[in-house]
Every structure is written in structure tokens, then in C-alpha cells.
C-alpha positions in Angstrom: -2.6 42.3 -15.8 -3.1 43.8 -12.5 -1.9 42.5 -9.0 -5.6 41.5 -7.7 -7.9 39.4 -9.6 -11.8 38.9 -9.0 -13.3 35.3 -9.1 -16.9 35.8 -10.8 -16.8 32.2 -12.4 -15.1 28.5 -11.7 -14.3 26.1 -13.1 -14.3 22.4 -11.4 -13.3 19.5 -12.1 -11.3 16.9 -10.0 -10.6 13.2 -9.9 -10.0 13.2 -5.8 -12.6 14.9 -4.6 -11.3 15.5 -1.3 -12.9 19.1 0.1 -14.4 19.6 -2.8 -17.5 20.5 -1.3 -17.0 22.7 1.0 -14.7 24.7 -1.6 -17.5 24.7 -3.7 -20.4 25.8 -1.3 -17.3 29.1 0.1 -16.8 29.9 -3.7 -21.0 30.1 -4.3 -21.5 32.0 -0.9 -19.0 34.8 -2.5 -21.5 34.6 -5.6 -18.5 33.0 -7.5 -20.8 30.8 -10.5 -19.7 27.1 -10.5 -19.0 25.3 -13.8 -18.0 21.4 -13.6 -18.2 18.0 -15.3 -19.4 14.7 -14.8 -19.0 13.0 -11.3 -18.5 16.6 -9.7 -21.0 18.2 -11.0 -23.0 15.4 -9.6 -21.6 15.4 -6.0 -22.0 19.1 -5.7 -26.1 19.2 -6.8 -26.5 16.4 -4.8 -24.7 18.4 -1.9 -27.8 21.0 -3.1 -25.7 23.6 -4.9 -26.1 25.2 -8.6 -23.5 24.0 -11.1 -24.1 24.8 -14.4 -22.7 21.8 -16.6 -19.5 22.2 -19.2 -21.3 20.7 -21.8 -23.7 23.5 -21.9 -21.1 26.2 -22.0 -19.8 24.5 -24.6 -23.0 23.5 -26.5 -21.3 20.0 -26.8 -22.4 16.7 -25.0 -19.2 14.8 -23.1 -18.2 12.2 -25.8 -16.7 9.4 -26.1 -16.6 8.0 -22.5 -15.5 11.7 -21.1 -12.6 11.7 -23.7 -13.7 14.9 -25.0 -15.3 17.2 -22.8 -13.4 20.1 -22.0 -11.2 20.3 -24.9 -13.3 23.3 -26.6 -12.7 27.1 -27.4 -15.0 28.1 -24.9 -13.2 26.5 -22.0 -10.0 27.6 -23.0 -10.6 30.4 -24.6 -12.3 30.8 -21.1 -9.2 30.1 -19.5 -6.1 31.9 -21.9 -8.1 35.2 -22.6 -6.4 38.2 -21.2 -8.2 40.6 -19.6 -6.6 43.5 -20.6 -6.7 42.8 -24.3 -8.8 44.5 -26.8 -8.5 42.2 -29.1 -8.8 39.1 -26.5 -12.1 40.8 -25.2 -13.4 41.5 -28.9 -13.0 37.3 -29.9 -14.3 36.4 -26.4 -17.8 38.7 -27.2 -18.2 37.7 -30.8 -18.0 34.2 -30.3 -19.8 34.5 -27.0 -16.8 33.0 -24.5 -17.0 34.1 -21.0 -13.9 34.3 -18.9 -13.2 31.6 -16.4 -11.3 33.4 -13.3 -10.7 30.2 -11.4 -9.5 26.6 -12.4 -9.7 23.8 -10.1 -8.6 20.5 -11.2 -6.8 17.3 -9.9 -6.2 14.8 -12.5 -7.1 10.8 -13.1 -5.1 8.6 -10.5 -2.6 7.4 -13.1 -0.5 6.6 -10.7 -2.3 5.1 -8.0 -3.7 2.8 -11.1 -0.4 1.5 -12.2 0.4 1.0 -8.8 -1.9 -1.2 -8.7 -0.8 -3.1 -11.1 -3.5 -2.4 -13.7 -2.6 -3.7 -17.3 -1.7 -2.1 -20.2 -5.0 -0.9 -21.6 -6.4 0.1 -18.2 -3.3 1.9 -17.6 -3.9 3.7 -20.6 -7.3 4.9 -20.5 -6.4 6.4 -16.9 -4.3 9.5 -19.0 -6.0 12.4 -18.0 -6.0 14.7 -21.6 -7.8 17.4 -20.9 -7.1 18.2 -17.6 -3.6 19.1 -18.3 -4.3 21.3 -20.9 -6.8 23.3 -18.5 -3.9 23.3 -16.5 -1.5 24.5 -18.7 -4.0 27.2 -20.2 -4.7 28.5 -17.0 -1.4 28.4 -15.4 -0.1 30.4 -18.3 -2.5 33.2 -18.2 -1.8 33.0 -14.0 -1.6 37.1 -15.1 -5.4 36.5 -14.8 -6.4 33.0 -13.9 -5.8 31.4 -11.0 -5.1 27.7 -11.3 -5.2 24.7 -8.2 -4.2 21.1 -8.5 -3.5 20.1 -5.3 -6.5 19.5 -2.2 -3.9 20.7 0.5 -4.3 24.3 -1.4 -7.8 25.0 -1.2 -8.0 26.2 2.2 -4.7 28.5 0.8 -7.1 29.9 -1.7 -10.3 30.9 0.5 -7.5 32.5 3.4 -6.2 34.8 0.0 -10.3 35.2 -0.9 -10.3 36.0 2.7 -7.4 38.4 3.3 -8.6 40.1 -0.6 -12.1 40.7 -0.7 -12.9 37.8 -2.8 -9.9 38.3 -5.4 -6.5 36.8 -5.7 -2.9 38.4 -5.9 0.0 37.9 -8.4 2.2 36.7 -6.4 -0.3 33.6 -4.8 -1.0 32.9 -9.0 2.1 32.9 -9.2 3.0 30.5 -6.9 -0.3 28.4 -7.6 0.9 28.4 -11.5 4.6 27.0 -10.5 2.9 24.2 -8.7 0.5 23.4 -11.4 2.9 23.1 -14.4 5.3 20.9 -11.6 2.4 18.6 -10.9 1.9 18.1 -15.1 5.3 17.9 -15.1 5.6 14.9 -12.9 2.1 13.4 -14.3 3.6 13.6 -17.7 7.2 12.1 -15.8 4.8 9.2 -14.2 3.3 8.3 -17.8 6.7 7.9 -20.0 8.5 6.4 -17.2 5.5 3.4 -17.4 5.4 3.1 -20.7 9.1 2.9 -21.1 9.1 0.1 -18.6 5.7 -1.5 -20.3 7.4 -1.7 -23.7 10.8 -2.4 -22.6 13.1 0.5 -23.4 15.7 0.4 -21.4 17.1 4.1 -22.6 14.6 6.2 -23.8 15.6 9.4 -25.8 14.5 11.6 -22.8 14.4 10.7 -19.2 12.9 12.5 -17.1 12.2 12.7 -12.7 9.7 14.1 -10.6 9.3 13.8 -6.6 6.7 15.7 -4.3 8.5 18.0 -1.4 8.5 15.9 1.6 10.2 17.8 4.1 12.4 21.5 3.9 15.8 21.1 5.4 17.7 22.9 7.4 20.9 22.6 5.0 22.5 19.9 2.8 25.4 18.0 3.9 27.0 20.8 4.7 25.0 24.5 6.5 26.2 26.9 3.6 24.1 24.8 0.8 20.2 24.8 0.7 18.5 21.2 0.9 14.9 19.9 0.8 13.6 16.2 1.1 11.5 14.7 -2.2 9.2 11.8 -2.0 9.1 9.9 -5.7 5.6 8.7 -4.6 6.4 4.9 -5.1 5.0 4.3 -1.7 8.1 1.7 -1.2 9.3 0.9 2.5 11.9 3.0 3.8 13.1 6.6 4.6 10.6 8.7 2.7 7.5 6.3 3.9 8.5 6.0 7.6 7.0 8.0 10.9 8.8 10.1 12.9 7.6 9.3 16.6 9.8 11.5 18.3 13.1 13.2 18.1 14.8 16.4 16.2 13.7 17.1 12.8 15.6 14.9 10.2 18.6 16.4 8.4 20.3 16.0 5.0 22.7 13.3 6.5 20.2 11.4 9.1 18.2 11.1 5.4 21.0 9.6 3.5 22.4 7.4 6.3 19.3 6.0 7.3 18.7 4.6 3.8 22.0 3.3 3.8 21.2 1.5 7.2 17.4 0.9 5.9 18.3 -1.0 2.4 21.1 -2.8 4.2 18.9 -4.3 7.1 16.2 -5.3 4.8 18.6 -7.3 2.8 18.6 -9.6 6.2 14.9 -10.1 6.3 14.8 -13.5 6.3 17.7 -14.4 8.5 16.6 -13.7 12.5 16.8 -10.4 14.3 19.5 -8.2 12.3 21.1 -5.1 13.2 23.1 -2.4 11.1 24.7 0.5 12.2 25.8 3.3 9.7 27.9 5.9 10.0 28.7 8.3 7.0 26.9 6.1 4.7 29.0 3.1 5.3 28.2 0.2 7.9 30.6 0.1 10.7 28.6 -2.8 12.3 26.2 -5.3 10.7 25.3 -8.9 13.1 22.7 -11.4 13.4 21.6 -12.5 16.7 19.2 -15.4 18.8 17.6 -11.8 20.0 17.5 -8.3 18.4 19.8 -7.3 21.7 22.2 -9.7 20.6 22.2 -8.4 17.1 22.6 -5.3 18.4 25.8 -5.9 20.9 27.7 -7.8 18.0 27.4 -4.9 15.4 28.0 -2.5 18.0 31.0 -4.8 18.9 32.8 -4.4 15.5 33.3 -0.9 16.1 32.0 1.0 18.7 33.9 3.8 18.2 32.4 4.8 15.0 29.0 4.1 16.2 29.2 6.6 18.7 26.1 8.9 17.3 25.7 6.3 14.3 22.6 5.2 12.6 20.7 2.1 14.0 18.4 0.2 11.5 16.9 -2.8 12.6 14.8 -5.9 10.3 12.5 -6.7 13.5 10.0 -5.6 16.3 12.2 -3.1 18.9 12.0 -3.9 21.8 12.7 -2.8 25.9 16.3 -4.9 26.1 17.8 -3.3 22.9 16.1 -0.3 23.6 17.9 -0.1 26.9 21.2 -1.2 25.5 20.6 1.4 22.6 20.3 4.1 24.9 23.7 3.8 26.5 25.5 5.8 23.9 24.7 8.4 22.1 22.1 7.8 19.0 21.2 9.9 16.0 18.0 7.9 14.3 17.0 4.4 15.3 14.7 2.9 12.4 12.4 -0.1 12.6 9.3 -2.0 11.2 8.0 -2.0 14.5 8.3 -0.8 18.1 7.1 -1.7 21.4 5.4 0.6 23.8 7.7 -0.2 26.6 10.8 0.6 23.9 9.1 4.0 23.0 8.6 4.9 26.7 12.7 4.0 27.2 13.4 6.5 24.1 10.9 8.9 25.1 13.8 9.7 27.8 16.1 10.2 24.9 14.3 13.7 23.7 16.7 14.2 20.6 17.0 10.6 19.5 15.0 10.6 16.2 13.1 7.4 16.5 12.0 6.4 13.4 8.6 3.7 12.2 8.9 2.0 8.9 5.7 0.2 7.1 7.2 -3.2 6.7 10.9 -4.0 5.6 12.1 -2.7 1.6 11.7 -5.6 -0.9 15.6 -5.7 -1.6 15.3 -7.5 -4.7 12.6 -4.9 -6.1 13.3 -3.1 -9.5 14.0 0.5 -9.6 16.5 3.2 -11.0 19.9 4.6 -9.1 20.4 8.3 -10.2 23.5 10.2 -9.8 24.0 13.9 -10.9 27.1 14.8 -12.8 28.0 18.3 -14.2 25.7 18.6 -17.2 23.5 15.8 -17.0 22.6 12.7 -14.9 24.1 9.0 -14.7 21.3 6.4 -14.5 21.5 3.0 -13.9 19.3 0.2 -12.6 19.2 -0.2 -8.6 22.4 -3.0 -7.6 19.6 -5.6 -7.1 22.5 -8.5 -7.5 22.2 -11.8 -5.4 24.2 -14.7 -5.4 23.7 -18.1 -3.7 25.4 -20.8 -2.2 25.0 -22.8 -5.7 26.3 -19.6 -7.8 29.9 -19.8 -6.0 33.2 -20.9 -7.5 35.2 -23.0 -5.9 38.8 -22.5 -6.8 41.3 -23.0 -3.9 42.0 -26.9 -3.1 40.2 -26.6 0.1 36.3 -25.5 0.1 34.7 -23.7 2.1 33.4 -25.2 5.3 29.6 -25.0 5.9 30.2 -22.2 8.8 32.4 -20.5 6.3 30.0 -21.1 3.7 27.1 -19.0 5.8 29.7 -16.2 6.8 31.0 -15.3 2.7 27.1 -15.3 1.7 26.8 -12.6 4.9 29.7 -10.8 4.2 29.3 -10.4 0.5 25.6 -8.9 1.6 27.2 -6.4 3.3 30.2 -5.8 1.2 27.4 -5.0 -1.2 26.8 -1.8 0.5 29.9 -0.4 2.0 31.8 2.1 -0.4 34.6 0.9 -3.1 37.5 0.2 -2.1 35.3 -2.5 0.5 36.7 -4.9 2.4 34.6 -6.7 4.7 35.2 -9.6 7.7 32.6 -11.4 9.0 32.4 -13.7 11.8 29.4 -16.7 12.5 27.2 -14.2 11.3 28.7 -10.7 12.5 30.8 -8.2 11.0 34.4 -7.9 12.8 36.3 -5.3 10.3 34.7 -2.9 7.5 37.6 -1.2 5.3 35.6 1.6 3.0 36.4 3.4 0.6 40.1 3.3 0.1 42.0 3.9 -3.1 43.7 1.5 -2.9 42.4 -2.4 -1.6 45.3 -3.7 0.1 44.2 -0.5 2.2 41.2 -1.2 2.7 42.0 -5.0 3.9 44.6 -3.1 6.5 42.2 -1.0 7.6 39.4 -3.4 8.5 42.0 -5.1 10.4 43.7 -2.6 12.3 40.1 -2.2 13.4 39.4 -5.2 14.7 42.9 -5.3 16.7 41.4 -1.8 17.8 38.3 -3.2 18.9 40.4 -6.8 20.6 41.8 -4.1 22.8 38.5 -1.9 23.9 37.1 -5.6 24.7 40.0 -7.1 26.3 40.2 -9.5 24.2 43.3 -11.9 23.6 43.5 -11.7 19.6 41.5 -9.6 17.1 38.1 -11.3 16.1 39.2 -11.2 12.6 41.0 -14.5 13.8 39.5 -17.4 11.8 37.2 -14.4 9.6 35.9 -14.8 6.7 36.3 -11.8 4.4 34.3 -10.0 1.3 36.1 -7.9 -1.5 33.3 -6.1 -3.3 35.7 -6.6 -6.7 38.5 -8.7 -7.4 42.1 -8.3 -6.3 44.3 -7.0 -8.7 47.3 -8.7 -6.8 47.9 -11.1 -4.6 48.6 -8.5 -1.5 45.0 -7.7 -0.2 44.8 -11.6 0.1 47.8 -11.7 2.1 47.1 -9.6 4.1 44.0 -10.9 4.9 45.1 -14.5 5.7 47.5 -12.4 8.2 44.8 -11.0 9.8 43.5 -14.7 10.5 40.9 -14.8 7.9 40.1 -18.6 6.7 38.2 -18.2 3.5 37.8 -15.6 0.9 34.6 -14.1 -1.3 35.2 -12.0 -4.6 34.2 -11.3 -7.9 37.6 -12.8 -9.8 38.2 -11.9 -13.1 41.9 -9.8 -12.8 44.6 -10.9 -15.1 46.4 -12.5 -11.7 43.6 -14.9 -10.8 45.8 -17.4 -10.8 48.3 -15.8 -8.8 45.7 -14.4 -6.0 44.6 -18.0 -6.1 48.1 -19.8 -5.7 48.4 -17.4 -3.0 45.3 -18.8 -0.7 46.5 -22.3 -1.7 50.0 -21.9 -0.1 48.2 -20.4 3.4 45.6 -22.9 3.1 42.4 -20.2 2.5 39.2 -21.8 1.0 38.0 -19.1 -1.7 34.9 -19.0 -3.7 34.7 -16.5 -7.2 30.7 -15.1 -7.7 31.4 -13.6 -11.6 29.7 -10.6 -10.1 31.3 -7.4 -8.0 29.6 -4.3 -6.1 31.3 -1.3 -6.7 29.4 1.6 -4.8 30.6 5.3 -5.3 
């Protein structure tokens, strides 16, 4: 192995054939001699340049609807023959295999297919075989070969051409090789995820993930640790699909919030202009309003101090009056499935506020996997896609619910959904009024969220805490009866939780003797 390499031959054969031509017509004006297969050997003659077919390298017709084709010593002997070899060189003259200096390949859009919801069989038939070997071949002689998979490289490959007179360093094989056994990687990643879903197995033996580099970081949540942004190519509405229209580049924490705000909004998007605001990953404001300004002033209203330079999701247009109102305290993202001109020309004013577009709201009740790393291995479990309705409720206290009641425990057991364990959530005709997150302990939590709202009473001038005549959300059951008290002390009326603690029946006696309605769902959130 040496550190340049000369291209005399190529090998090409791609699926997308993005730039494939004019790759093709810079590789033949450095004399480099083209070898492809099927559709792109057909583009590039009819583009008027020489190819010289596979099959006749190979002596073999493409069988079997292109199953076989390249999957012959003289390709990959082509390919995994080193140069420097004796014996390598020996083989490739006596069986007449010439050396292939350059592999270009992107494989069959397996992805894009199931995406599109193809069945089974179709599914199957778009596994690309022989392309990864090629790959792998190549990208493990890169001492030699130099291997591309991905269309955004090509104009890489003729600057190095460029820079090299016509020949390729190590260290760009290198680099080329790492991103060709990745993308195999995550084809192979793509393939047994499908099929595990197709055939229903729930836990496969071996699990595996794969995600395309969306954006370098600065630093992770913290600046000593290094951090980059992956897409998982799923395409689905949210952080990793959205357009940045103006602002400071995105860090590790505007990235994690903003999904937090993002998933929660979208929960809403059937219930009127919604707004969430987010700070560390927990909502310290969630309201629905007659406008998306309204929405807007009530979750900022449950606690404004935390949303100073919070997160701001929103399930509607964005438009002038909440821009406006948004704009009056410091901002770190605003998200939203669509903007106005007028709004973008008020944020425009706002240089740093990262202003975010998102293609349509997230389908909240969509399948999908939760991953958590844990020292040694990986925790996976499916997405918290639990609903509950009106008609899935409990009644258990002598009194029910009223109807007003009734709308506010289905809202705040939405958004106890996704505030962190301990949660405690009180909601008022349809607007949070205390979030308690996180706690060890519940009863904490259920103090907390209160406190805040007598915090909040005072900043508004108000003559008692809005958690007066609350409703209020425990995102798992209480394990005694003080949480509950102390939530009928902070004014709340009626009560949401899972039940299910060995003092039910005392928690419940409790709400009977203050006269609480409370509902049980037979489900809980816990969020770590």
C-alpha cells in the first residue's frame, strides 16, 4: 500500500443516479475506463460515453432479474486484490482479472420502498445483495481501492483527483471506507429492523440503530463533552425534519427541548390553537386558546419565570399578534407547522431567536422505539403512545366529575404524560396553572406545583392562586393519601391518576371527605 493511488478503471453502479453523469464524463476525461451495469450503463451511453458492460468482464449475462450480476471473481477479485502482492498479482494474471481502482455504488432504495408502505414481497426484492458486498470488498482493500456510496461525495472525489494528479490518498480512502461500511451498516440496520416488525418479533436476538449526521454540535449538554445531531431517516414531523429560518445554530439542549415541546404540542392537534413552553425538558406552561395569542398568554401565565429563554412549540399557523407577544421576553427556539410573513418579519428583529418550520404536526399516536443508553448496553422500549378517553375513566369518589372537570383531567393527564416522574400537573378550563417535575418524592411534587401557582397569583396580582377550583394529573398513583391532600388544599376539585397502590381505598376516602371528584385510568406515565 502506498499513500497515493491511480484510478485507471471504475466501476459504477448506483440506484440514485444523482450526478452520475457528470462524474462519469470527469472520470473518462482523465482516461479513467468506465465499467457499469444495467440502468447506468444505459444512462451514461445514452449521455454518449463508453462503458464497457459487467457482464462482459465477467463473461456472464445478468441473471435472474439483476440478482446475480456482480457477484463474480472478476469483480471482486477486481476489487480485494492487493497491489503490492505477488501472489495477488500472480492469480489476478492467470485467471485474467483486472484491478478495479475505483467503486461507486449507492444501493436499491430499501428504505424509501418500505416507506412507502410496499408489502412484504416488494419489500423483499428491493435488498440490494451485491452491492454491499462491492462495498465491503472495496472498502476493505481502501489500502488500494477507493470506495463511494453517498452522491454528496463525488464532487469530494474529483477536488482529491484534482489536488492529486488523478490519484487518491490514504487518508481520503480512509475516510471514504468508514462511510461506506457505516452506510451498509445502517442498510443492513434498516432491513432487520423491517422484518422484525413484519414478522412480529418484538425482541429480536440483536438490535441494532443507525442515523445519518444531521448537524455537528458545538458540545453536548454540557461544553467539555463532544456532541453531534443524527437523523434516523424516518422522515417523521419534528426536530430532525424542521427548517431553520433564522437564528443561532441549534445546540445539544435547543435539540432535546424542542422535541419535548414538539411531541407535546402535537398531542393537542385537534383541540384549537395550543401552545407549550419547555424548559429543561419539562413543560412549565401548556394552554389552549380562542387564538394562538391567547394560547400563548395562558401557558406563559403558569410560569413566566421559568419561561424566561424557554422553548415555544406551537400546533398552528404563527402569526403577527403571538409573534409580537413572543418577542417580549427573551426566546431560545420557537417551532411551528407554519409561519406568516408578517410573523417572520417581527422575528427577523430577534437575530438570535432560532425560529424553527416544521412539515406538519407528529402523528402522536404513531409507533416507534424509545432508546435509552445504560453502561453496557441499551434500554429499549416502545414509544409511550398511551391514550385514554372520557369512556376509559374510573369513577370512584361519590361525586363525578363535572363536564368542565371532565375536559380539564383528559388535558392534564396529556400533559402529565410528558413532564418528568415525580409529575404533578394542575390544569385549569384548558390551561396549565402548576407543573411539579421530577421530585423524589410526590407529595413534593404536588407542593411544588402549587407554591407555583401562589408564585405566579402574586406576579399577576391576583387575589388567590389559579390552582383554586384546579383540576390536577398524577402521572402514577399515590402511594398515600398526602399528595391528595395536599392538592384539595391547593383548591383543586377533581383528581386524575393511574390507581393501583395498596391504599386506594384510603387515597379515595380521602377525596370523599373534601368532596374531590376522582377518576382512575389503569394506566400511568412515568418519564425518566
Amino acid at each position: 500500500m502506498t499513500d497515493l493511488a491511480p484510478l485507471s478503471r471504475a466501476l459504477l453502479s448506483v440506484s440514485d443516479k444523482t450526478g452520475l453523469v457528470e462524474l462519469a464524463r470527469a472520470l473518462a476525461d482523465r482516461g479513467v475506463e468506465l465499467l457499469s451495469t444495467g440502468g447506468s450503463a444505459k444512462l451514461l451511453r445514452d449521455e454518449g460515453l463508453s462503458v464497457r458492460d459487467v457482464s462482459d468482464l465477467t463473461g456472464f449475462p445478468e441473471m435472474m432479474d439483476g440478482r446475480v450480476k456482480t457477484l463474480h471473481p472478476k469483480v471482486h477479485g477486481g476489487l480485494l486484490a492487493l497491489r503490492d502482492d505477488s501472489g495477488h498479482v500472480s492469480a489476478m494474471e492467470e485467471h485474467g482479472i483486472v484491478p478495479i481502482d475505483l467503486l461507486v455504488v449507492n444501493l436499491y432504495p430499501f428504505e424509501e420502498t418500505v416507506a412507502g408502505g410496499a408489502d412484504y414481497d416488494t419489500a423483499i426484492e428491493n435488498i440490494d445483495i451485491g452491492g454491499p458486498a462491492m462495498i465491503r470488498a472495496a472498502s476493505k482493500n481502501h489500502g488500494h481501492v477507493t470506495v463511494i456510496t453517498d452522491t454528496e461525495d463525488y464532487g469530494a472525489l474529483l477536488d482529491e483527483l484534482s489536488a492529486n494528479d488523478g490519484q487518491t490518498t490514504y487518508a481520503f480512502r480512509q475516510k471514504m471506507a468508514l462511510t461506506a461500511y457505516a452506510r451498509t451498516a445502517a442498510y443492513d440496520t434498516a432491513v432487520s429492523t423491517w422484518m422484525a416488525s413484519a414478522i412480529g418479533e418484538a425482541t429480536p436476538r440483536r438490535r441494532t440503530f443507525a442515523g445519518t449526521l444531521a448537524q455537528p454540535l458545538r458540545y453536548g449538554e454540557n461544553p467539555h463533552q463532544a456532541a453531534a445531531f443524527y437523523s434516523d431517516g424516518s422522515g417523521r414531523a419534528g426536530i430532525a425534519s424542521a427548517t431553520q429560518l433564522q437564528g443561532k445554530e441549534l445546540s445539544y439542549n435547543n435539540i432535546n427541548d424542542t422535541d419535548a415541546a414538539f411531541e407535546l404540542v402535537s398531542e393537542f392537534a385537534d383541540r384549537g390553537p395550543s401552545c407549550v413552553i419547555v424548559k429543561h425538558a419539562n413543560p412549565c406552561g401548556v394552554a389552549t386558546g380562542a387564538t394562538m395569542k391567547e394560547a400563548y398568554s395562558r401557558a406563559f401565565d403558569c410560569d413566566r419565570t421559568s419561561a424566561f429563554g424557554g422553548i415555544i412549540a406551537l400546533n398552528g399557523p404563527l402569526d403577527a399578534e403571538t409573534a409580537e407577544a413572543i418577542t417580549e421576553i427573551f426566546t431560545e427556539v420557537v417551532i411551528a407547522p407554519s409561519i406568516h410573513q408578517d410573523a417572520k418579519d417581527i422575528f427577523a428583529k430577534k437575530k438570535n431567536l432560532r425560529l424553527l418550520l416544521a412539515p406538519g404536526l407528529a402523528n402522536a399516536a404513531e409507533p416507534g422505539l424509545a432508546v435509552k443508553q445504560v453502561s453496557g448496553g441499551f434500554l429499549v422500549q416502545d414509544k409511550d403512545n398511551g391514550h385514554i378517553a372520557e369512556s376509559d375513566l374510573k369513577v370512584v369518589t361519590k361525586r363525578a366529575p363535572s363536564e368542565q372537570e371532565m375536559k380539564d383531567l383528559l388535558f392534564a393527564w396529556t400533559v402529565a404524560k410528558h413532564v418528568k416522574s415525580n409529575a404533578i400537573v394542575y390544569v385549569k378550563d384548558g390551561a396549565t396553572v402548576g407543573v411539579g417535575a421530577g421530585q423524589m418524592s410526590r407529595v413534593d411534587s404536588t407542593r411544588i406545583a402549587a407554591r407555583k401557582s401562589e408564585d405566579m397569583a402574586e406576579a399577576l396580582d391576583l387575589s388567590a392562586p389559579l390552582t383554586q377550583g384546579s383540576v390536577v394529573a398524577s402521572d402514577a398513583f399515590f402511594p398515600f393519601a398526602d399528595g391528595l391532600i395536599t392538592a384539595a388544599e391547593a383548591g383543586a376539585t377533581a383528581i386524575i391518576q393511574p390507581g393501583g397502590s395498596m391504599r386506594d381505598d384510603e387515597v379515595i376516602a380521602a377525596a370523599d371527605e373534601r368532596g374531590l371528584a376522582m377518576v382512575l385510568t389503569g394506566m400511568r406515565h412515568f418519564r425518566h
